[in-house]
DOKOL-537125 format. One record per residue (C-alpha): residue in one letter; x, y, z. Coordinates in steps of 0.5 Angstrom, whole numbers, plus 500, padded with zeros to 3 digits. Layout:
<nodes>
AXYZ...
</nodes>
This chain:
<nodes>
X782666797X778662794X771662792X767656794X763652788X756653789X755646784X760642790X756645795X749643792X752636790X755634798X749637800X744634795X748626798X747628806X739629804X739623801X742619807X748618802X753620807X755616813X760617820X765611821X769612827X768619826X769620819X765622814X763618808X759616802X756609803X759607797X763612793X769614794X769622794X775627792X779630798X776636797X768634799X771630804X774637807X766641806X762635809X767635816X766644815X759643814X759639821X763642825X759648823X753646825X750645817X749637818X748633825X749626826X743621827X744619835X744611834X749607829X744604823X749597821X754593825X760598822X757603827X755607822X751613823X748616818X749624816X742629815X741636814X740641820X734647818X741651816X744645812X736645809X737653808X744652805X741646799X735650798X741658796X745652793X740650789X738658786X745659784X745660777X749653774X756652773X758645771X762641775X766635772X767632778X764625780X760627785X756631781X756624775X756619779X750613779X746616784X746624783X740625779X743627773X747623768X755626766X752628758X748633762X752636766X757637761X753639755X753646758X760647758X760644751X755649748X760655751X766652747X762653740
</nodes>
């Protein structure tokens, strides 16, 4: 059985507060990026499971309705944001709109190397 990587968590989570995360038809989405299978598969998890909520009215013309954090979601963002950090190379961590640029996620792993 595999663990479930805290930075993964943190970046699917960090999305859905920042409103990045959309449903189209009942799927799961960022707005504009393309997200690896393996978010996509946590963010329905996370759904299902109660962590985030759907807004009641679509906010465009597609009938997307944008995803939020329930009061658990915002208690699993916060245990996420604790855990000591393990760089990930994924986009969703790097990407234009994740707060912090790629040097800096992977200046860690680099200092590890040495």
């Amino acid at each position: 059985m595999s663990t479930l990587d805290p930075a993964l968590v943190r970046g699917v989570l960090a999305r859905v507060a920042r409103g990045q995360i959309v449903a189209v038809d009942g799927v799961l989405r960022h707005r504009s990026d393309v997200l690896p299978p393996h978010a996509l598969s946590l963010l329905q998890a996370l759904h299902q499971h109660g962590y985030l909520t759907l807004q009641p009215d679509p906010v465009d013309l597609a009938g997307a309705r944008v995803a939020a954090l329930s009061v658990a979601g915002t208690q699993l963002l916060d245990w996420s944001i604790r855990q000591p950090h393990t760089p990930c190379p994924l986009a969703l961590l790097t990407g234009p709109d994740s707060g912090a640029p790629a040097e800096t996620v992977a200046e860690p792993s680099r200092a590890r190397q040495a």
